[in-house]
N, C-alpha and C positions, 0 to 999 in steps of 0.2 A: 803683669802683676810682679812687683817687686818681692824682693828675698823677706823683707818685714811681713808683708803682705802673705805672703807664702806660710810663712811659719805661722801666720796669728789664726788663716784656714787649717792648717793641721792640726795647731792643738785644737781647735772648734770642734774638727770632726771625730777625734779620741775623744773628747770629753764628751761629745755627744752622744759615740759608742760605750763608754763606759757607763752612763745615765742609763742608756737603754737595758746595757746587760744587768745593773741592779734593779731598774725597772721588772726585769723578767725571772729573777730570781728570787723578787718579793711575790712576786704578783702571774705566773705562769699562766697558759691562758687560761686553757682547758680545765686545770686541776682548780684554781683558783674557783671562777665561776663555780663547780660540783662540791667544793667545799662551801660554800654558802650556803646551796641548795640544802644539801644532805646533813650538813654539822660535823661535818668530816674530819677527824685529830689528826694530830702527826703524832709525831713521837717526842718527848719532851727534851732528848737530846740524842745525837748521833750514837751514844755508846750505848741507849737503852734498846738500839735498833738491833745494833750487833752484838751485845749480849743474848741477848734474846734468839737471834738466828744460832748464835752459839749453842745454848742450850738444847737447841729444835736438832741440828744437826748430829751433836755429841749426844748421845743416848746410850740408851742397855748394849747394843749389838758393837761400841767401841770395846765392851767389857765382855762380852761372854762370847762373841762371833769373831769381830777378827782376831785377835790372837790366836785364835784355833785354826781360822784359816789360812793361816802365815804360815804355823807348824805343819798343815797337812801339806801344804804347795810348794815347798822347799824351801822355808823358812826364811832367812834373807834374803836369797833370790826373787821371792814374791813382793819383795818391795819392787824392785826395777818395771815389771809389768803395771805394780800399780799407781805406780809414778809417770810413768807414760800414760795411763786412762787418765790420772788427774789432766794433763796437761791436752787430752782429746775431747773428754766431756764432762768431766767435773768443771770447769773454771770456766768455759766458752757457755756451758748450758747456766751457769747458775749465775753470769754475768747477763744473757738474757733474758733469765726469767726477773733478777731484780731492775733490768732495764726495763723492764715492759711493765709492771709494778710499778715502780717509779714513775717513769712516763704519765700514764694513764690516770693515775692516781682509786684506783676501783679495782675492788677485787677480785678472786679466782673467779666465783661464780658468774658474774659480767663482763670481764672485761674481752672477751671475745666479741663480743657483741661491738666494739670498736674496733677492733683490731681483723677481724673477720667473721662476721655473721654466717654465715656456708659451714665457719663450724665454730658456732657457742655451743651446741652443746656439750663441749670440752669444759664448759666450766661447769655444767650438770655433773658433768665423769668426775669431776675435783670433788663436790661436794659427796657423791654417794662412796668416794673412796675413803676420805676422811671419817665421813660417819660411819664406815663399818671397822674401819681401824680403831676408831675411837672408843667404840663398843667392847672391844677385847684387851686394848694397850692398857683400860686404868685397870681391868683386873690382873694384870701382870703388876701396878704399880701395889694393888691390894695384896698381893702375895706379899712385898718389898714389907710394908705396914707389917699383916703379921709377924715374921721372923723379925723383925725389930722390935714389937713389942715383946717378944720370946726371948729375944735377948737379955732382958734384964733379970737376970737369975745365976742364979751365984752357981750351978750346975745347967748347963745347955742339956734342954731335953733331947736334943738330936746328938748327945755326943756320948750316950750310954743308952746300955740296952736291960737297963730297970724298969721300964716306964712299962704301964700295962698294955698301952699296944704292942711291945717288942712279942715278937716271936720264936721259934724256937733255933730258926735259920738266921736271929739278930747274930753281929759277931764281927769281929774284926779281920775282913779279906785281905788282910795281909799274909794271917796263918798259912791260904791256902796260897796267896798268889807269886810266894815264894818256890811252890812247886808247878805253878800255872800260870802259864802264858795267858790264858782268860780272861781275864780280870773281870772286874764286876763294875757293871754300869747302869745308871737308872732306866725306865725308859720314857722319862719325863724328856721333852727334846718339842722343839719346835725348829721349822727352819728359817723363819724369820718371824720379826716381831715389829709391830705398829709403826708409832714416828719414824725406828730406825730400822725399813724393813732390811731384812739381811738374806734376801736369796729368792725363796716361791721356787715356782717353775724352772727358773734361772739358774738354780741351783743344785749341785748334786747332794740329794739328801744322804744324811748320816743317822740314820736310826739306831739306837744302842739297843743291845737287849740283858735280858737276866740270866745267868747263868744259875739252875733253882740248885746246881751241885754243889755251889761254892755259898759262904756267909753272908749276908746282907746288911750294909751298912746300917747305922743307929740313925744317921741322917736320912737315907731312903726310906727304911720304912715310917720315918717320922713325915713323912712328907707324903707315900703314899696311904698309911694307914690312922696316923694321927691329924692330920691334917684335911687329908681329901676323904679319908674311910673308903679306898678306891678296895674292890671286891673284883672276885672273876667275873660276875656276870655283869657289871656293870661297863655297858660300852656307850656308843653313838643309837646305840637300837633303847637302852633300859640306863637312863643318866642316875637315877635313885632318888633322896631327896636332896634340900637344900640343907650345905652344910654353913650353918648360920654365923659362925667366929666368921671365916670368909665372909659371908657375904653383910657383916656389918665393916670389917675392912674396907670393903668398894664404896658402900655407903658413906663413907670417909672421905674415900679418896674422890669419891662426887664432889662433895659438902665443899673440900679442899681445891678442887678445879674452880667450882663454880665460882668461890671467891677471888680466886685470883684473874677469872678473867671476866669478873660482875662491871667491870667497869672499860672492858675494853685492852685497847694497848698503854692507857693509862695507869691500870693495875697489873698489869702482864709485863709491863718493860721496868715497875717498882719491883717486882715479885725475883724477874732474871738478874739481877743485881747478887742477889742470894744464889737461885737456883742453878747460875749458869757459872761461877766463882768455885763454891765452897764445894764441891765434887772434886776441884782438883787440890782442893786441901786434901781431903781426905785419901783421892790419891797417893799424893807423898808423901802421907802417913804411912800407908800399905806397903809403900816402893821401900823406904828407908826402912819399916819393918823388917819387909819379907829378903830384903838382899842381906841383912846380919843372920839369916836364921841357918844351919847346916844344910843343905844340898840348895840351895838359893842359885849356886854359880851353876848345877848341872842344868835345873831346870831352862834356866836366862839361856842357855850357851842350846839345849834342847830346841830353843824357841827361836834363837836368830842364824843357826848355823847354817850358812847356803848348801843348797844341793843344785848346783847349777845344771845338771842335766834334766830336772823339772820344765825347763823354761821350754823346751823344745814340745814340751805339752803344750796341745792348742787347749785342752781345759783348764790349765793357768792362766791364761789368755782371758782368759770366757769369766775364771772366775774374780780375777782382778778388776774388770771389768763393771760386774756386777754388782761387785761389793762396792765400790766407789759410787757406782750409778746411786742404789739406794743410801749408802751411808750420809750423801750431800741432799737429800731429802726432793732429787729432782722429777719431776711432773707431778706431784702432789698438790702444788698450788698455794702450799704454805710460805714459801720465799716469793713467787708473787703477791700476796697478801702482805706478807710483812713488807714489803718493798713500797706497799701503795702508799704507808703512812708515813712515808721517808718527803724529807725538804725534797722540790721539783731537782733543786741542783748539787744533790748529796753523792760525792763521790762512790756510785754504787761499784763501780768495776772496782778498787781497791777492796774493798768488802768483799768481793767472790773470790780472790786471789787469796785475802787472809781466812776466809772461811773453809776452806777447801784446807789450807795447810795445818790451820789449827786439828781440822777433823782426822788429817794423817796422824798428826804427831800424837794428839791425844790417845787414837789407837794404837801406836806404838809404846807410851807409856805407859798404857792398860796393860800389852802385853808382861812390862817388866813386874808389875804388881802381880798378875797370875799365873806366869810360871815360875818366878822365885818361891810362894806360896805351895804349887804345884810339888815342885823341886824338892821342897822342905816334907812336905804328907808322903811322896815317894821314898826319901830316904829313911824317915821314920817308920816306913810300915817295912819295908826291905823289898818293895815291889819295882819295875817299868813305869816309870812317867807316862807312857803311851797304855800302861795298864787302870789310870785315875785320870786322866785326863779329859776332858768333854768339853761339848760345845751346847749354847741355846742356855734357856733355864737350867737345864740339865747340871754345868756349872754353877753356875748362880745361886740354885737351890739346895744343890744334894753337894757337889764335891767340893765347892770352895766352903760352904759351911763346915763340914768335915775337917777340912785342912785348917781353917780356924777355931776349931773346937782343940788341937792337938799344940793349939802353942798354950803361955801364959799370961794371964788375964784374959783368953777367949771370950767372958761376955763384951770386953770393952771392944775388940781387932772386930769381933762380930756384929754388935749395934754401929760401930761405924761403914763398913761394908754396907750393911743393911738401910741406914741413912744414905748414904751416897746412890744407891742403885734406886733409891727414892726421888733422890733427886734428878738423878738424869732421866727418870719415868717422865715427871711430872712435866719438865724443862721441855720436853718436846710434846707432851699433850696438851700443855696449856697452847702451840699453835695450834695443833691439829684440831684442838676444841674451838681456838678462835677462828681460823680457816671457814668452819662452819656458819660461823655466829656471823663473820663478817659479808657472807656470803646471803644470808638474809638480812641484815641492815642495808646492804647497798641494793638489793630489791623490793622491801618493805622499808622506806625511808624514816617513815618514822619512829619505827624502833629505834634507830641512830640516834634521832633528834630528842628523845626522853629518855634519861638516863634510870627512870626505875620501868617502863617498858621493856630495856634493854633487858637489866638484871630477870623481870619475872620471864622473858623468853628466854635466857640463860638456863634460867631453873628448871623451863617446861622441856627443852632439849634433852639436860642433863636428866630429870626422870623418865624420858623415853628409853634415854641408851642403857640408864640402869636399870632397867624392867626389863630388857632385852638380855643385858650381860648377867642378869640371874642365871641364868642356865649353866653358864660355863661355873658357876658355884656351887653346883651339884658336884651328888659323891662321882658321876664320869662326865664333872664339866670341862675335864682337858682334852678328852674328844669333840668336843663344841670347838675348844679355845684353839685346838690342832687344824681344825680344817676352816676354822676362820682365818686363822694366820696362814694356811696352806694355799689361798685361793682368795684372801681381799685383795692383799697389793701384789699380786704375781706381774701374769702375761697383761695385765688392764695395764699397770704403770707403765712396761716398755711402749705399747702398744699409744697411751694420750701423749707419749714423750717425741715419738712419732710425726706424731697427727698435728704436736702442739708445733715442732722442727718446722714441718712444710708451712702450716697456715701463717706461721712468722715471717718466714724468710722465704719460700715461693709466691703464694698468694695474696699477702700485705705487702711483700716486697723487702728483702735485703736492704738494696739500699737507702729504702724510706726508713725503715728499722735504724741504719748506722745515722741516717739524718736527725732520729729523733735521739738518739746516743750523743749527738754534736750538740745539739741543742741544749740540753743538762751538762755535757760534760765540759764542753767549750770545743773538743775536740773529737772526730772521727774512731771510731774504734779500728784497729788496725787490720790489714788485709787476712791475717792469722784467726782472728778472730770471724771475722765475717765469712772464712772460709770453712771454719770450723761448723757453725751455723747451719751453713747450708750445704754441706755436702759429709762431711768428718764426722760430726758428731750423729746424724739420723743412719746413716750408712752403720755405724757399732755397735749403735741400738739394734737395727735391723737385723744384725749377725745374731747379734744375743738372742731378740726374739726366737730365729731360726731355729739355734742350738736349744732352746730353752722347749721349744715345743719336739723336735728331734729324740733331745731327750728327757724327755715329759715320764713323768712316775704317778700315778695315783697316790694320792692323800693315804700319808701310814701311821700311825701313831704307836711307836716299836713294832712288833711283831704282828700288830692289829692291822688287817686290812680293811678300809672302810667298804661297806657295800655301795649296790652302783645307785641306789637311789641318795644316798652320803655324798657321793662322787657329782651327781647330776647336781645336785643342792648347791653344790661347791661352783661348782662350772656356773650355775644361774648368779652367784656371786659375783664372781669374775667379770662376767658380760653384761650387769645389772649397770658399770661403769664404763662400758665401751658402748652399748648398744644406744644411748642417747645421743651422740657423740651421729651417729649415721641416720637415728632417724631425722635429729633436727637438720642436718644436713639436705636429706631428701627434702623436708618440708619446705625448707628454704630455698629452694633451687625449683623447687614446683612453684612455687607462690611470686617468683622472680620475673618480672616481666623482659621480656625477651621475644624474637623470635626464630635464633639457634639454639642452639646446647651452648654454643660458644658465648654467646651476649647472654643466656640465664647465667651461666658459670662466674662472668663477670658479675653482672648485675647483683649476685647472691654473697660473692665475694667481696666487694666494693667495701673501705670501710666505712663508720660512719664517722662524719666529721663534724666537727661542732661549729657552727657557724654564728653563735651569736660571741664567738672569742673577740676581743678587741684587736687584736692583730694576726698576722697572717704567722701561724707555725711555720718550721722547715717540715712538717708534714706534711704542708699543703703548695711548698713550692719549690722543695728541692727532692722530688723524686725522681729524674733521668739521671742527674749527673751531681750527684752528693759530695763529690770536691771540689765543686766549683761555688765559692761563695756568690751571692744571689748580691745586688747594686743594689746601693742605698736609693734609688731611684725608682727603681722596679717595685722596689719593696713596698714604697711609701703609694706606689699609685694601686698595688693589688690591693692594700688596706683602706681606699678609697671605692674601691668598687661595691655594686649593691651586693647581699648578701646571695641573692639569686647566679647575678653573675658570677661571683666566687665559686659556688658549689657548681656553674658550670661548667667552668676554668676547669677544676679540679679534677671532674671526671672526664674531659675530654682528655686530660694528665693520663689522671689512670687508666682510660685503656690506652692509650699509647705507651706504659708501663710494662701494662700486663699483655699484649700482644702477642709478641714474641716465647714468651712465659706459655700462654693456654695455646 
C-alpha cells in the first residue's frame, strides 16, 4: 500500500471514529433505549444541572453550623483538615455518585438493581432517608416564612421586651454578662438538619442551656413563648396543642415545594436559577453590611484566628471529616438522582470538583457575614463573643435575630436574612422531595409518562409528610424536630455510604466502573481516583462510623434528657434505612441459583445488562483490563453475536472478574 493509499485509510478510519463517537453521544445505549420506554427528561441545559446541585449542597448548615465549627476547632487551622477530607471524600465520592447517575441514566431508588442486585436495597435506604428528612427539613424552612413575615414591622417583636409574652426575667444579658462569664443561650439547638445534615451521631453535641439567674433575651423568649408557647411541662411525653401561625407556615412551604417540583427537573432546574443565585446576593449584602459595623474586625479575626495546636486533636480530624461528608450531600442519593438526568456525555467529574469547592468557599463566606454580625451584638452589649455566639437554629433563630434587631433599619438586614435562609431551605428540599418523586416514577412508569399523574402523586406525597410534620408544630414540637434530626440521617448515612463504596467498586467491579467513566468521558478516571474509591474513601467513613458510635450520646434537647422509649423510637429511625439494605440482600442471595455460597454471591451480585442495546458497551467488554482499548475488529463481530451469546460472553467475563475479588 502506497503513502496515498495510506493516508486516504487513516482519514477513513478517524472519520469513522469520530461518526461513531457522536453516534453515541446522541444516541447511548442503554440510557437512550429507557428513555423511550419511561419518557425520561434531561435537563434543559448543563447549568440547570449544576445550579440545582448547587443549591442541594449549599444549605442552612453553610450558615449556622460551619462557621461555629471552625471557631470551636481552631479556627483557621480547621480549614487545612478540612481541605484534606475534600480532597479524600468529598470530590472521589461525589464524582462517583454523579458517574453512576450519569451512566445508568435511573435513579436512587433503582439503580442498584444494575449496578448490583445483592444490594438494591440501598436504594430502598435512599428513599426512607429522604423521606424522613423531608418530613422535618420544610418545618425548619416554615420557621424561615414566619420570621420573615415578622419582619415587616416597623418595631421587631423579638427586639423589645413590651409584647405580652415578655416576662419578668425579659431584659437585656448584657447588664449581667458584663459581670458573668455565663452568658445566656437558647436551648433551641439541633445537631444537624435535613438536606444539609451537619453531624447526628458523628458529632459532638453542643447543647446550650439557660441560665434562669441571669435576663433573657427579647428574641428567646419571643421564639420560645410567642412563637412555640413552649411551657415546663410540655416535652417528648405531653407535645400540647397545635400552634396554627406555624403550622399554616408549613402548609406554605408544602404548597411552595410542590410547585416547584409539579413538573419534575423541568420546573426544579427553572426554579434553581433563583434559588441557587440570589442567597449569595444576599450574602454580600450581609458581608459588606456587617464588616462596616464597630467590633466586625474582632469578631472576623475571632473566627479565622489559627490555634494550631487543635490540629493534633484526632476530633478535629473526625470532625472536619464529617462536616464535609454531610455538607456535599453524599449517600443521600440526591446527586445520583440529579446525575441521571444529565446528557450520557456531560462532563460530570468537572462538576464534583466545582461543587465541592463552591460548597467550601460558600461556608467560609457565611462565616464572614456571621461573625462580623457576631462581633458587632458583642461589642454593643459589652459582653465575650464566646458569651452570644451559637450554633444550629439556635443562631439562626434566637442570636442572629438579636444582632440584627441592634443595627439600623433592622426590619430590612432582618427580612433579608430571613429570605435567604428561605432560600437555601428550599434549594435543597426541592432535591430531596425530587429524590423521592423520582424514585417512584422510575418504578411506577407511568407516572413519568403523564405529566398531571405526576403532579396529583406530588401532591399525595406532599399531604402525607405534612400530616406527619404536624407534630413537630406543636407547643413541644422541637422535641419531635430534635430527635428526628438527631437519628434520621446519623449512623444510616455513614453506614449506605459504606455499603454503597463496596457494591461499586468491589462487587460491580472498579474497573468496569472506570470503563464506564471512559465511556462518557472519553477518558479513564485517574489512578487517584479509583484509589480513592476503593480503599480511601470507605476506610474514613469507616473510622468516622467507629468514633461516631464510640462516642454515641443519647438524643438531648438542652438540659431535657429524652426517655428510653424516645431513644428506642429514634434508633428504629435510624435502622428503618439500613435494615432493607440486608434484608433484600439475604433475599437475593437465597433466591440465587447456585450451588456454593461462592456462585449464589456471584450469581446475586452479577449486574444486569441490557441486552436489547444496539452495540456492545465498554460495560460489557472491557472489564479485565480497562486500558487497553478493545479493536475495531473484535468490537464489530461481539455486536454481531446473538443476544444469548452475548450475555454468555459476558458472565463467563464476570466471573473471571470477580474470582479473585470473592
Amino acid at each position: 500500500m502506497g503513502p496515498f493509499q495510506s493516508f486516504k485509510a487513516s482519514l477513513a478510519t478517524r472519520c469513522c471514529k469520530k461518526q461513531t463517537k457522536n453516534a453515541d453521544a446522541e444516541d447511548p445505549p442503554a440510557k437512550a433505549e429507557e428513555a423511550k420506554v419511561t419518557g425520561r427528561v434531561q435537563w434543559s441545559s448543563p447549568t440547570e444541572f449544576t445550579l440545582t446541585c448547587i443549591g442541594y449542597s449549599v444549605g442552612l448548615g453553610n450558615v449556622w453550623r460551619f462557621p461555629y465549627l471552625c471557631y470551636k476547632s481552631g479556627g483557621g487551622a480547621f480549614l487545612i483538615p478540612y481541605m484534606i477530607m475534600i480532597g479524600l471524600i468529598g470530590m472521589p465520592l461525589l464524582f462517583m455518585e454523579y458517574g453512576l447517575g450519569q451512566y445508568f441514566g435511573i435513579g436512587s431508588l433503582s439503580i442498584f438493581k444494575k449496578v448490583c442486585p445483592l444490594f438494591q436495597g440501598v436504594g430502598i435506604g435512599y428513599i426512607v432517608l429522604n423521606a424522613l428528612v423531608c418530613i422535618y427539613y420544610n418545618v425548619i424552612i416554615a420557621l424561615s416564612l414566619y420570621y420573615l413575615f415578622g419582619s415587616f414591622q416597623a418595631v421587631l417583636p423579638w427586639s423589645t421586651c413590651d409584647n405580652e409574652w415578655n416576662t419578668e426575667n425579659c431584659g437585656d444579658p448584657s447588664i449581667q454578662g458584663k459581670t458573668s462569664a455565663a452568658g445566656n443561650q437558647s436551648v433551641l439547638m439541633l445537631n444537624h438538619t435535613g438536606g444539609q445534615v451537619e453531624g447526628g451521631p458523628g458529632y459532638a453535641a453542643h447543647p446550650t442551656t439557660v441560665n434562669h439567674t441571669l435576663k433573657v433575651s427579647p428574641s428567646d423568649e419571643y421564639f420560645r413563648l410567642a412563637l412555640m408557647n413552649m411551657k415546663d411541662e410540655h416535652s417528648i411525653e405531653n407535645l400540647g396543642s397545635v400552634r396554627w401561625h406555624l403550622c399554616l407556615c408549613l402548609l406554605l412551604a408544602w404548597v411552595l415545594v410542590v410547585l416547584f417540583v409539579s413538573r419534575g427537573i423541568k420546573s426544579t432546574g427553572k426554579v434553581a436559577y433563583f434559588t441557587a443565585t440570589f442567597p449569595y446576593v444576599m450574602l454580600t449584602v450581609l458581608v459588606v453590611r456587617g464588616v462596616t459595623l464597630p467590633g466586625a474586625s474582632e469578631g472576623i479575626l475571632y473566627f479565622v484566628t489559627p490555634d494550631w495546636s487543635k490540629l493534633l486533636n484526632p476530633e478535629i480530624w473526625f470532625a472536619a471529616a464529617s462536616q464535609l461528608f454531610y455538607s456535599t450531600n453524599l449517600a443521600w442519593g440526591g446527586m445520583i438522582t440529579m446525575a441521571s438526568y444529565s446528557n450520557f456525555n456531560h462532563n460530570c467529574f468537572r462538576d464534583a470538583i466545582m461543587i465541592n469547592i463552591v460548597s467550601f468557599l460558600t461556608s467560609l463566606y457565611a462565616g464572614f457575614a456571621v461573625f462580623s454580625i457576631i462581633g458587632y451584638m458583642a461589642v454593643s452589649q459589652g459582653v465575650r463573643i464566646e458569651d452570644v455566639i451559637d450554633s444550629g437554629p439556635g443562631l439562626a433563630f434566637i442570636v442572629y435575630p438579636r444582632a440584627l434587631s441592634l443595627m439600623p433599619l433592622a426590619p430590612m438586614w432582618t427580612a433579608l436574612f430571613f429570605f435567604m435562609l428561605f432560600l437555601l431551605g428550599i434549594g435543597s428540599q426541592m432535591v430531596i422531595m425530587e429524590t423521592v418523586m423520582t424514585g417512584l416514577t422510575d418504578e411506577i412508569t407511568f407516572i413519568a409518562r403523564n405529566p398531571c399523574v405526576r403532579f396529583l402523586a406530588t401532591i399525595a406525597v406532599a399531604v402525607v409528610f405534612f400530616c406527619v410534620g404536624i407534630s413537630c408544630t406543636t407547643q413541644g414540637g422541637m422535641y419531635v424536630l430534635q430527635l428526628l434530626d438527631w437519628y434520621s440521617a446519623g449512623f444510616c448515612v455513614l453506614i449506605i455510604a459504606i455499603v454503597e463504596c463496596c457494591a461499586v467498586n468491589w462487587l460491580y467491579g472498579n474497573a468496569k466502573f472506570a470503563a464506564n467513566i471512559k465511556e462518557m468521558l472519553d477518558h479513564y478516571p485517574g489512578a487517584w481516583w479509583r484509589f480513592c474509591w476503593k480503599f480511601v474513601s470507605p476506610i474514613i467513613i469507616l473510622a468516622i462510623l467507629v468514633f461516631s458510635f464510640v462516642n454515641y450520646e443519647p438524643a438531648m434537647y438542652g438540659k431535657y434528657v429524652y426517655p428510653l422509649w424516645a431513644d428506642s423510637v429514634g434508633w428504629m429511625l435510624t435502622m428503618s434505612s439500613v435494615i432493607p439494605i440486608f434484608v433484600v440482600a439475604i433475599y437475593k442471595y437465597v433466591k440465587a441459583d447456585g450451588d456454593t455460597v461462592i456462585e449464589k454471591l456471584r450469581r446475586a451480585a452479577r449486574p444486569v445488562f441490557s441486552i436489547e442495546a444496539k452495540q456492545v458497551s465498554t460495560i460489557d467488554i472491557d472489564i479485565v483490563k480497562p486500558a487497553t482499548e478493545v479493536k475495531d475488529a473484535d468490537a464489530t463481530d461481539e455486536m454481531n453475536d446473538s443476544d444469548a451469546q452475548r450475555r454468555n460472553l459476558l458472565e463467563r467475563k464476570e466471573d473471571d472478574a470477580n474470582t479473585s475479588m470473592l
